[in-house]
N, C-alpha and C positions, 0 to 999 in steps of 0.2 A: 886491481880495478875491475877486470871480470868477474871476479867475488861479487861484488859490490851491483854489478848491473845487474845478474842472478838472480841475489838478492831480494834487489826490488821487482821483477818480473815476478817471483814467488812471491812478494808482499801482495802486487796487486792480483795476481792471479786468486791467492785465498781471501782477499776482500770481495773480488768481485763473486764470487762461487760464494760466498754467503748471503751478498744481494741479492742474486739470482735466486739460489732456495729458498730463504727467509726475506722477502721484501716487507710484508706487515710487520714483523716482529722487529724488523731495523729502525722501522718508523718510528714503532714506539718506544723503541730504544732507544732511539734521538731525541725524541720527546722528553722523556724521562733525565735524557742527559741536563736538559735546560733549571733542573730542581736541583742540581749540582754547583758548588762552590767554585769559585774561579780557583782558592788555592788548594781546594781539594784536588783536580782535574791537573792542577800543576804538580799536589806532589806525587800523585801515582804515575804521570808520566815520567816523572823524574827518575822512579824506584824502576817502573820499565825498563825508561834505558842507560841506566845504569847494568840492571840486571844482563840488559842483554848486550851489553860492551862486555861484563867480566863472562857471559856464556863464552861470545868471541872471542877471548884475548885466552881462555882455558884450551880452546878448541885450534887453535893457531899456534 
């Protein structure tokens, strides 16, 4: 379970340190996001995380 809180404090920690440096570039990266397929958007999340369950389950 402290894996897991870690974890997300590094998730949000490198989210937000890219807000902070790149805030125009994120904009128009959200922007950009909206010319995107819903099932596109669903299956690279999908490939994500899967990818990074079998990182964790390699590394565990």
């Amino acid at each position: 379970m402290r894996e897991l809180v870690i974890a997300f404090g590094l998730f949000l920690f490198i989210e937000g340190i890219i807000y902070a440096l790149f805030p125009a570039k994120m904009k128009s990266m959200l922007k950009k996001l909206e010319l995107v397929k819903d099932s596109q958007l669903r299956s690279f999340g999908l490939i994500f995380a899967v990818t990074g369950f079998v990182i964790i389950y390699y590394i565990k």
